[in-house]
Backbone as a chain_set.jsonl record, in Angstrom:
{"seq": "XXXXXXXXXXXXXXXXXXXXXXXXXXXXXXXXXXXXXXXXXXXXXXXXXXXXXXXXXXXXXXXXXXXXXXXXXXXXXXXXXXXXXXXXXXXXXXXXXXXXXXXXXXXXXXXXXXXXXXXXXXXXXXXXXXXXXXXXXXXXXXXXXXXXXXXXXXXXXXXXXXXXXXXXXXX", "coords": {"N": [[-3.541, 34.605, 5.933], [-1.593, 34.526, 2.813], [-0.498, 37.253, 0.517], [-0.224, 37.571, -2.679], [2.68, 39.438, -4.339], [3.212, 42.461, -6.734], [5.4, 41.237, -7.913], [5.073, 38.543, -8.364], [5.877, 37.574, -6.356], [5.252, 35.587, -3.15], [3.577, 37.317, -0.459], [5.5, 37.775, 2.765], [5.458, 35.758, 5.476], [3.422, 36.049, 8.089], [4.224, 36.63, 11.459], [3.169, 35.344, 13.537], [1.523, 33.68, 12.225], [2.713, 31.955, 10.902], [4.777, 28.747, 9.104], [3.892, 28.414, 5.745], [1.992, 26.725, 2.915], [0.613, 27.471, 0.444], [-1.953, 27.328, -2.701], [-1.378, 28.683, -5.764], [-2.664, 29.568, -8.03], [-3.687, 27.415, -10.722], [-3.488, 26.279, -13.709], [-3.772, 26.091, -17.472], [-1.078, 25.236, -18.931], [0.011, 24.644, -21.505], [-1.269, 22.363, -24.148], [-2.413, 19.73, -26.6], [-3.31, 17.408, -29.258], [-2.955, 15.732, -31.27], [-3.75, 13.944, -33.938], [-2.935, 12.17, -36.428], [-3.604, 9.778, -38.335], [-6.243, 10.148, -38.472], [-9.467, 9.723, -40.735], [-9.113, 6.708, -40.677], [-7.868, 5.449, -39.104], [-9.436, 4.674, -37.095], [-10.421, 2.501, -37.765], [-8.411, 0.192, -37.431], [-7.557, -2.96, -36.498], [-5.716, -3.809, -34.656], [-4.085, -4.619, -31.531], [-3.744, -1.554, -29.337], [-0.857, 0.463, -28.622], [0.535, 2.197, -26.102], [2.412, 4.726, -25.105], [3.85, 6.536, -22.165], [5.198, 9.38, -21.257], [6.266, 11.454, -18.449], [6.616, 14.48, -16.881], [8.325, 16.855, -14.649], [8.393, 20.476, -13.985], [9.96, 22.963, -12.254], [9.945, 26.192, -11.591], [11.58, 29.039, -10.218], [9.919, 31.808, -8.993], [9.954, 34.142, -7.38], [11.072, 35.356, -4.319], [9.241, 33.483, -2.573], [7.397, 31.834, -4.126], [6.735, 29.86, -6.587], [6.515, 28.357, -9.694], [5.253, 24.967, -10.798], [5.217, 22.765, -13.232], [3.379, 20.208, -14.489], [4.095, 17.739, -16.843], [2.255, 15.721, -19.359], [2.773, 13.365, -21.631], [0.924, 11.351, -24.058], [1.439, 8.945, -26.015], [-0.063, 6.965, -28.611], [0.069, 4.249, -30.483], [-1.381, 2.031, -33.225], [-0.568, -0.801, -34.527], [1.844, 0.063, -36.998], [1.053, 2.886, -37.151], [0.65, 6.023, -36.303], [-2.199, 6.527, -34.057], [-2.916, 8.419, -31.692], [-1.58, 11.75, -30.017], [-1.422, 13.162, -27.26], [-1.241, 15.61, -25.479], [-0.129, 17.013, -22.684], [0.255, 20.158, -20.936], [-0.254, 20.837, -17.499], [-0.4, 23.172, -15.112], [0.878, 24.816, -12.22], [1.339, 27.718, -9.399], [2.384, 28.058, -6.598], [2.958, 29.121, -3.043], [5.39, 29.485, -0.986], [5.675, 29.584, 2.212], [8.173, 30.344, 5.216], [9.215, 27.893, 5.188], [11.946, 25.343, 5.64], [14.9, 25.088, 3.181], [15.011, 22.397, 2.433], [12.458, 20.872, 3.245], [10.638, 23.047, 1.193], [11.773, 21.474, -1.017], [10.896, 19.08, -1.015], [8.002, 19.536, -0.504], [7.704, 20.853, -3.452], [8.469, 18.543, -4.657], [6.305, 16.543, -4.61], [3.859, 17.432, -2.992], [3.041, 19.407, -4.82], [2.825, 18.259, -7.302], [1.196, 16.164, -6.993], [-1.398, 17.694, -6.438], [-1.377, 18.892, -9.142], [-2.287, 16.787, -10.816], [-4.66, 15.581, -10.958], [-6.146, 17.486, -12.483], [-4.837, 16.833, -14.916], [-5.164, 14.087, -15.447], [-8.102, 14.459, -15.865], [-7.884, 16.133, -18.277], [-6.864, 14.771, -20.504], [-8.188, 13.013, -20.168], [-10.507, 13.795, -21.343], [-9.471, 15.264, -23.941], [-8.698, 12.661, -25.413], [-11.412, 11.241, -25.718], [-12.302, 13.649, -27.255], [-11.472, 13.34, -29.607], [-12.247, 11.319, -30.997], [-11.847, 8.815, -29.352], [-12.025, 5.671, -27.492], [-11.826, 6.249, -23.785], [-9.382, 6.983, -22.033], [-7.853, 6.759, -19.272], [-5.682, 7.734, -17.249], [-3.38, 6.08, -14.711], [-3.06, 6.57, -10.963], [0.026, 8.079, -9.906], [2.993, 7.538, -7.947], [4.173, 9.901, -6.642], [6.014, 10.762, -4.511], [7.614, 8.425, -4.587], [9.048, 9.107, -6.723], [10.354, 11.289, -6.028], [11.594, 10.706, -4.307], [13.238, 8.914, -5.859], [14.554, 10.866, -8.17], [15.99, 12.698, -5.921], [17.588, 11.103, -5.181], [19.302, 10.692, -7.664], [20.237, 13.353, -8.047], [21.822, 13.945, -6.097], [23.683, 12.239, -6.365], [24.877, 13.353, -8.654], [25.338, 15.608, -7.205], [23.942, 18.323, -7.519], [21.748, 20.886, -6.731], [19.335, 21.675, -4.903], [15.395, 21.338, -5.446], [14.745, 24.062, -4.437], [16.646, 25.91, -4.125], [17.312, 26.922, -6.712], [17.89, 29.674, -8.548], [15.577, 33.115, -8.769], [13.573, 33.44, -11.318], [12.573, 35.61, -14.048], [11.534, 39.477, -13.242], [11.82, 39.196, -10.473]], "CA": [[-3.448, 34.197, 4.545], [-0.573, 35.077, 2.714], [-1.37, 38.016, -0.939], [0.721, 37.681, -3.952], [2.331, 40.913, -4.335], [3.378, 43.013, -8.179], [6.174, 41.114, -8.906], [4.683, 37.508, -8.573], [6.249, 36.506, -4.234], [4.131, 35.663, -1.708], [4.063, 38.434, 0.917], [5.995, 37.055, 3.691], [4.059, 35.057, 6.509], [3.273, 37.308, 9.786], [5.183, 35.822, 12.727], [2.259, 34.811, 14.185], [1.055, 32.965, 11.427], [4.099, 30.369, 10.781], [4.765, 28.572, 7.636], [2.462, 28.343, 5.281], [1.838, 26.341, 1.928], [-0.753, 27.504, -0.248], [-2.18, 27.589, -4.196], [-2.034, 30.38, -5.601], [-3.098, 29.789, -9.184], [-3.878, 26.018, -11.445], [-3.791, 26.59, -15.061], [-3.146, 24.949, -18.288], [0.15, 25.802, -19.854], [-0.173, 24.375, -23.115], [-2.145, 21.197, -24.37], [-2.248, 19.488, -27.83], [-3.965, 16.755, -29.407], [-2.651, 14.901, -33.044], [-4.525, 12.286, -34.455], [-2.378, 12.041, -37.864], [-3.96, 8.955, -39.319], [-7.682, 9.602, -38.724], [-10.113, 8.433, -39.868], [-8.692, 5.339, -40.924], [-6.511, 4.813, -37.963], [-10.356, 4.158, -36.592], [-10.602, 1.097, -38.524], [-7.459, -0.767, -37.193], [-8.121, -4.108, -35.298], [-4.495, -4.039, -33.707], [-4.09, -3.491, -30.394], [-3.632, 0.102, -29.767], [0.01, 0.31, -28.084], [0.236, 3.665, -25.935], [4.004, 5.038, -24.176], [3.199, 7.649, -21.755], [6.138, 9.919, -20.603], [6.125, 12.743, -17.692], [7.89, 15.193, -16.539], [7.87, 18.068, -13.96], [9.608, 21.353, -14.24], [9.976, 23.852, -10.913], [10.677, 27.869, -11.49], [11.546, 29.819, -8.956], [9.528, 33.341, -9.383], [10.058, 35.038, -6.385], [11.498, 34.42, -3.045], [8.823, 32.431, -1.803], [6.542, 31.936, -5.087], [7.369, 28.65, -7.482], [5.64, 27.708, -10.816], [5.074, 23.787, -11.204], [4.767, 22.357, -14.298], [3.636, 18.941, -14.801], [3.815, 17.658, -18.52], [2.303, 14.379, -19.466], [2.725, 13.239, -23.471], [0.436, 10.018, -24.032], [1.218, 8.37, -27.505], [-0.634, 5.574, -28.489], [0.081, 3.711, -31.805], [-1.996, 1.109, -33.706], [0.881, -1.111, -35.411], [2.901, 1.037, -37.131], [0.2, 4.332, -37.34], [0.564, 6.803, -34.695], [-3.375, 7.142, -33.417], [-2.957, 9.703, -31.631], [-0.692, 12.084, -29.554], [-1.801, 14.049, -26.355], [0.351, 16.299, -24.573], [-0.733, 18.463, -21.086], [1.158, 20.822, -19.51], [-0.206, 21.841, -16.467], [0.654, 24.073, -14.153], [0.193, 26.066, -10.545], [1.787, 28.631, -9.116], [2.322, 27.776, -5.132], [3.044, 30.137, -1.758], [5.789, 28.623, 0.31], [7.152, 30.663, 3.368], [8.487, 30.21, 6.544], [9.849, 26.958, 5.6], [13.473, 25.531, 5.278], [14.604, 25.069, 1.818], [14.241, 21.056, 2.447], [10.654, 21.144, 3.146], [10.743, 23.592, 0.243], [12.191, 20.839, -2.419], [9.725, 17.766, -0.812], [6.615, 20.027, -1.27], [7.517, 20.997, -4.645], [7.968, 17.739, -5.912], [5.556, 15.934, -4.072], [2.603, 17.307, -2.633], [2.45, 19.907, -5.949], [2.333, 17.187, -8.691], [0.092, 15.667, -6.463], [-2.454, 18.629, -6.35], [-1.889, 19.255, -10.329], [-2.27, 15.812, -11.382], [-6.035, 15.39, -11.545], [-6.31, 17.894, -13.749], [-3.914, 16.504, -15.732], [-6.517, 13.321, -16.301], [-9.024, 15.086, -17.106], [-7.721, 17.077, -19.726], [-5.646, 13.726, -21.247], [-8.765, 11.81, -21.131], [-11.35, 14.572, -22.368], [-8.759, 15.347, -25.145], [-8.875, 11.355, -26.175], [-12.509, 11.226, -26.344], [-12.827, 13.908, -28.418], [-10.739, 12.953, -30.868], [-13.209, 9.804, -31.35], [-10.946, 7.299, -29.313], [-12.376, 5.767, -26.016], [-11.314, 7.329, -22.792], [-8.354, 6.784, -21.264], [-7.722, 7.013, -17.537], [-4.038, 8.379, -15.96], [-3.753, 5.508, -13.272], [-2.312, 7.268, -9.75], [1.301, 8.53, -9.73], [3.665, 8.015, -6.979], [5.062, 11.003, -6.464], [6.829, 10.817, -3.726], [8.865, 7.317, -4.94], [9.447, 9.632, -7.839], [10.998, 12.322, -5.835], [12.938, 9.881, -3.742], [14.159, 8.362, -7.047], [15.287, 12.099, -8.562], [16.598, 13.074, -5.072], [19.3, 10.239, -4.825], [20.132, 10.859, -8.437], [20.852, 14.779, -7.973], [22.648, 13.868, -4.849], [24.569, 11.509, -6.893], [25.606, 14.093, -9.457], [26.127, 16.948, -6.709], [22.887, 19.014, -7.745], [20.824, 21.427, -5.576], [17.519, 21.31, -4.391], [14.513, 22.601, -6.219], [14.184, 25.259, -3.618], [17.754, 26.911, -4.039], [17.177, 27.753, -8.123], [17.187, 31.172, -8.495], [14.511, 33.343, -9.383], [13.044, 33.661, -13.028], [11.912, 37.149, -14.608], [12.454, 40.203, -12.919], [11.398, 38.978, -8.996]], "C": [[-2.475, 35.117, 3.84], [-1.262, 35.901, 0.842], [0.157, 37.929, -1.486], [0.972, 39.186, -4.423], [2.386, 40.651, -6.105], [4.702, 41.674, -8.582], [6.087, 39.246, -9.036], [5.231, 36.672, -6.813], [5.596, 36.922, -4.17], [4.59, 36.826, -0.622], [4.929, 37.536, 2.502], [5.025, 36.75, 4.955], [4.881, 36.251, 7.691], [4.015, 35.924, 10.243], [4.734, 34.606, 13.006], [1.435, 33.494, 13.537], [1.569, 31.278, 11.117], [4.208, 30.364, 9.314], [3.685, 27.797, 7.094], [2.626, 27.862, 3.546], [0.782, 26.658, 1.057], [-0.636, 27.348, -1.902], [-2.65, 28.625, -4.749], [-2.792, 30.171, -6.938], [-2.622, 28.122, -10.2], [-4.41, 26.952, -12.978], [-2.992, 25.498, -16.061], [-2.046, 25.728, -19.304], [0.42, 25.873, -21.151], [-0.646, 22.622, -23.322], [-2.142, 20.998, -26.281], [-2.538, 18.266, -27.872], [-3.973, 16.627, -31.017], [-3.195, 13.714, -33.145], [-4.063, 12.381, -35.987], [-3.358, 11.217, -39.122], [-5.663, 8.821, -39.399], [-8.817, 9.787, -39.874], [-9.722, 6.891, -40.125], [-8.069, 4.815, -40.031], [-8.273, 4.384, -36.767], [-10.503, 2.481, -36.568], [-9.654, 0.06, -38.229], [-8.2, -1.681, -35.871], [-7.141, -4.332, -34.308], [-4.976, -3.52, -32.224], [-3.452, -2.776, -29.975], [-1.89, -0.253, -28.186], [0.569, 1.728, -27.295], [1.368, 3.645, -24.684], [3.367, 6.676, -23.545], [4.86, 8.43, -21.206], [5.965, 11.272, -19.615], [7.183, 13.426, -17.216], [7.738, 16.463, -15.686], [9.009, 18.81, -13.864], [9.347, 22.124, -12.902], [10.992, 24.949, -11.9], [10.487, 28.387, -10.536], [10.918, 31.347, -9.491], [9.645, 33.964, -8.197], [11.081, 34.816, -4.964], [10.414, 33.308, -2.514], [7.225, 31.766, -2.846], [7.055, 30.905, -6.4], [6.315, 28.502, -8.447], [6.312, 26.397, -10.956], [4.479, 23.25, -12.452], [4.553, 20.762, -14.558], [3.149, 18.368, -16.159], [3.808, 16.311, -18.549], [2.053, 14.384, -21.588], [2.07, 11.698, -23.437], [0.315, 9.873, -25.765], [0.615, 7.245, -27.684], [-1.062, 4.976, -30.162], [-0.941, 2.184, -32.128], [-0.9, 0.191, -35.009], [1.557, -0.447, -35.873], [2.649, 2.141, -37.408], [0.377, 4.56, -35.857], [-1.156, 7.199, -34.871], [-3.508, 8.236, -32.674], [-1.583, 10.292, -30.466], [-1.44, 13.064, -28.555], [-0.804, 14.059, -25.698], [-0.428, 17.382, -23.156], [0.179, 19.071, -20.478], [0.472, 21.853, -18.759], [0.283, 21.836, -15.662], [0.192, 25.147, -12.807], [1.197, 26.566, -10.321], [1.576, 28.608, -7.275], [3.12, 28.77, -4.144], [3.966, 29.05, -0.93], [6.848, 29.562, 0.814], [7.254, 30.455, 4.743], [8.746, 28.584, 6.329], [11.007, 26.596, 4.962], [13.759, 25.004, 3.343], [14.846, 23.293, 1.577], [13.038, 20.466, 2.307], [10.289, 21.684, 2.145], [10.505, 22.406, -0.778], [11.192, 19.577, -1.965], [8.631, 18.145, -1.122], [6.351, 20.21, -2.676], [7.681, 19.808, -5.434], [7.417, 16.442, -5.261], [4.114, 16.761, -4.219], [1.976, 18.429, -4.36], [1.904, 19.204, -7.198], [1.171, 16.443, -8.273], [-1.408, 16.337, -6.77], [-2.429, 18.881, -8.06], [-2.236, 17.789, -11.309], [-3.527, 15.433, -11.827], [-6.152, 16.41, -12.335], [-5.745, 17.567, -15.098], [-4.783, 15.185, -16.191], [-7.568, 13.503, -16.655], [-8.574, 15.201, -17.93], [-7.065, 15.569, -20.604], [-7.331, 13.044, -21.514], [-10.043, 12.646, -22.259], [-10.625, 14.791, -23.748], [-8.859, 13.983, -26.348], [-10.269, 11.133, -26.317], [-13.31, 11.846, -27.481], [-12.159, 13.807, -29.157], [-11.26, 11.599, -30.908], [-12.574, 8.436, -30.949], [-11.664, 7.191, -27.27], [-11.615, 6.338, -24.606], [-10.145, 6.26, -22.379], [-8.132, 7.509, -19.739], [-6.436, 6.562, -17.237], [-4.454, 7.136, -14.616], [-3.211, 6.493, -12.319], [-0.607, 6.865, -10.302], [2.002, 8.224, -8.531], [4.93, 8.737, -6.937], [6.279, 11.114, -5.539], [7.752, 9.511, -4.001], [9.493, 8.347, -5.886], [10.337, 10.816, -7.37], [11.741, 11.582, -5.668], [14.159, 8.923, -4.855], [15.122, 9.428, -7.45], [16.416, 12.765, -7.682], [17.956, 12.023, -4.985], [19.815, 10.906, -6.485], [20.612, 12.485, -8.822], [21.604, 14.717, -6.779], [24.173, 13.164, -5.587], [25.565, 12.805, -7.886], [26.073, 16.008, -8.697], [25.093, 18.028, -6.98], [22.311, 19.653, -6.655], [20.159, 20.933, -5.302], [16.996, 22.545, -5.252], [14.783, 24.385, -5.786], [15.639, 26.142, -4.155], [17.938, 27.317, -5.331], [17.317, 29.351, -7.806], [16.051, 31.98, -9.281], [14.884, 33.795, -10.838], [12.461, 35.131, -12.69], [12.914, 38.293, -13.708], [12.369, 40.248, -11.193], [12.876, 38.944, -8.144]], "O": [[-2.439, 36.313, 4.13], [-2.128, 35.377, 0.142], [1.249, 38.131, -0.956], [0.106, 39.988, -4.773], [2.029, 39.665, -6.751], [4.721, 41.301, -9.755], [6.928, 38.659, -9.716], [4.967, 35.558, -6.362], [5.098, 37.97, -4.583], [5.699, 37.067, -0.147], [4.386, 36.538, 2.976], [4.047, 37.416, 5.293], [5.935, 36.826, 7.961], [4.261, 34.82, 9.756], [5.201, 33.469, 12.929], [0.887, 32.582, 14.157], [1.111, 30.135, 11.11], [3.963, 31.256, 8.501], [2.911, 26.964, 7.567], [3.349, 28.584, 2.86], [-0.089, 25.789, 1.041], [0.467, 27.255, -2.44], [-3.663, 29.302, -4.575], [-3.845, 30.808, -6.882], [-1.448, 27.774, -10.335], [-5.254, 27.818, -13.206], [-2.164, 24.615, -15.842], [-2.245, 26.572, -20.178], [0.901, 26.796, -21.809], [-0.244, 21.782, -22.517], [-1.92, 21.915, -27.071], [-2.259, 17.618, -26.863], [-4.721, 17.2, -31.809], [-3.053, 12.687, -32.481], [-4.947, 12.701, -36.782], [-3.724, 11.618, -40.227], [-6.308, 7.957, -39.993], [-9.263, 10.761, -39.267], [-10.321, 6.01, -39.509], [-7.681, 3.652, -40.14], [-8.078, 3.813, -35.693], [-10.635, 1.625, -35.692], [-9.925, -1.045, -38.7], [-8.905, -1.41, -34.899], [-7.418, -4.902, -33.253], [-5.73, -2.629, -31.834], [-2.261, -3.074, -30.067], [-1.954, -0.959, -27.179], [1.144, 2.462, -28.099], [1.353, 2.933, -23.68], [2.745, 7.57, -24.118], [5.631, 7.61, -20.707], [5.444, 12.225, -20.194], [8.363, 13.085, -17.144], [6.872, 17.22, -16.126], [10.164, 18.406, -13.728], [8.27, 21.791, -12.408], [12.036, 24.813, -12.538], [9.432, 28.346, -9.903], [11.513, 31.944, -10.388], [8.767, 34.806, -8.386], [11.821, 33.832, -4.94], [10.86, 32.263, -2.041], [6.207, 31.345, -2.298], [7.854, 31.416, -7.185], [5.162, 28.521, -8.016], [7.523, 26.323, -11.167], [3.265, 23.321, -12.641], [5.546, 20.086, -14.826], [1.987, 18.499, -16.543], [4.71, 15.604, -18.099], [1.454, 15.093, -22.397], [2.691, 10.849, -22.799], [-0.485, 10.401, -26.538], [0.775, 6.406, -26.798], [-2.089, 5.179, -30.81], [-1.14, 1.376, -31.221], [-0.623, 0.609, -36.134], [2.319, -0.042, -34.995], [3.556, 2.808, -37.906], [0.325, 3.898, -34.821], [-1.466, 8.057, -35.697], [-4.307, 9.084, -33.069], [-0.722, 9.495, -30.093], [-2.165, 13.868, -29.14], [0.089, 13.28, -25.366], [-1.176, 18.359, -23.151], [0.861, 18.599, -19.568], [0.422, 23.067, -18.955], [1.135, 21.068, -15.216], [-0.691, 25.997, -12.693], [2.191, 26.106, -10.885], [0.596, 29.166, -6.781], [4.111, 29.247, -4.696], [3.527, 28.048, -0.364], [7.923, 30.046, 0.46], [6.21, 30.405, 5.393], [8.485, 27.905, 7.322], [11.339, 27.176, 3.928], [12.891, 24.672, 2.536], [14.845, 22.944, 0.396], [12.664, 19.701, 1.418], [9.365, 21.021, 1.674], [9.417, 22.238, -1.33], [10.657, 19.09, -2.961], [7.986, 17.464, -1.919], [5.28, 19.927, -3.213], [7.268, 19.746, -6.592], [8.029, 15.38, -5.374], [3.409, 16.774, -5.228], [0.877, 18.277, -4.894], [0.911, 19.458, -7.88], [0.271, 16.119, -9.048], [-2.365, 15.708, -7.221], [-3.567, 19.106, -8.473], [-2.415, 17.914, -12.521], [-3.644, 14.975, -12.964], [-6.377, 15.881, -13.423], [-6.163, 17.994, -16.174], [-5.13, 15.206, -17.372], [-8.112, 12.923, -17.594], [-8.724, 14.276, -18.729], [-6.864, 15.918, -21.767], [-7.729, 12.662, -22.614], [-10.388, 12.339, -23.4], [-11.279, 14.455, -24.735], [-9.012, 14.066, -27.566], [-10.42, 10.66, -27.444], [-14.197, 11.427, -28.225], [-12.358, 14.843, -29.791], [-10.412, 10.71, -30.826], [-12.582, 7.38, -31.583], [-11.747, 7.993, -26.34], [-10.592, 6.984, -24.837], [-10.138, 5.03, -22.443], [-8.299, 8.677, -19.388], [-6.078, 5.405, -17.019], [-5.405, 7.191, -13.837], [-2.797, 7.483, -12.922], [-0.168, 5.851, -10.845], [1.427, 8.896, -7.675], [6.116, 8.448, -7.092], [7.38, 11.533, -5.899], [8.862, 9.661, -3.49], [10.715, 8.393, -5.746], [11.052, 11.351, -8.217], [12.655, 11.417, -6.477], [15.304, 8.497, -4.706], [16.323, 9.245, -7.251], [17.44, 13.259, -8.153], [19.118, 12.345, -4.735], [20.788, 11.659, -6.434], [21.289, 12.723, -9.822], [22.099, 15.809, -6.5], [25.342, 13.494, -5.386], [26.767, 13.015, -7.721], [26.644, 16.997, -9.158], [25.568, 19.039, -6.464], [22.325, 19.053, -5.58], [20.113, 19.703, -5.336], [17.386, 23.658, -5.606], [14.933, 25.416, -6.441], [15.362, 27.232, -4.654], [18.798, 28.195, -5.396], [16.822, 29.977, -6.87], [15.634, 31.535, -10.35], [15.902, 34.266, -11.346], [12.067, 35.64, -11.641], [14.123, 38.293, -13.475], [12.811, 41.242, -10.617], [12.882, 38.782, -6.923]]}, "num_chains": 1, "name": "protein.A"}
């Protein structure tokens, strides 16, 4: 098992060990929850019209140590009142060593959004309940169409791969 040293990298994998993917740390980055028009925006009979947008960010912190951010914003208007506004950004902090920096850029934007994504409906729909509006439920993501979509269009414009960023802070 690989230990996070002082400056935020994974210790490098023993020989013997191989490569190795792990989680090092799921947290919530920042979260927010506007309900402008309530309580009257209760009282509307329209039906409630709700644009969801996402978005995932990759930092490199170390040599072999990435923060994932996945940010979902769910608006959802009642004719021309905004009802409400939820925003999530979470986020993990993942261990990847001993593999090439291909494998690198498929894990990070695959199997990570994958692993932070249920938290990400919780918190979206607990946030909409308590703000007095029935729950809402995040259907499933496909992540991986979503890479393969991003990946042709950074290929297209000549772009790296996640993995070859350089590191953030002082790692």
């Amino acid at each position: 098992m690989s230990e996070a040293n002082t400056n935020g990298a994974i210790a490098p994998a023993d020989a013997a060990t191989g490569p190795a993917f792990t989680v090092e740390k799921i947290y919530v980055k920042d979260v927010s929850f506007e309900s402008p028009n309530a309580p009257a925006v209760f009282n509307e009979a329209v039906q409630p019209e709700l644009q969801l947008n996402l978005n995932q960010r990759v930092q490199r912190l170390g040599e072999s140590a990435f923060e994932v951010v996945l940010a979902v914003t769910l608006t959802c208007k009642a004719g021309d009142k905004t009802a409400y506004v939820a925003e999530v950004q979470q986020a993990g902090v993942f261990g990847l060593v001993g593999l090439d920096p291909q494998s690198i850029d498929v894990l990070l934007g695959t199997q990570c959004p994958n692993i932070l994504f249920p938290y990400v409906r919780s918190l979206v729909s607990e946030l909409i309940q308590a703000g007095g509006f029935p729950p809402f439920f995040l259907q499933p993501i496909n992540f991986e169409g979503l890479y393969a979509e991003t990946l042709r269009q950074r290929q297209e414009q000549g772009e790296t791969s996640l993995a070859d960023s350089e590191p953030a802070g002082n790692a």
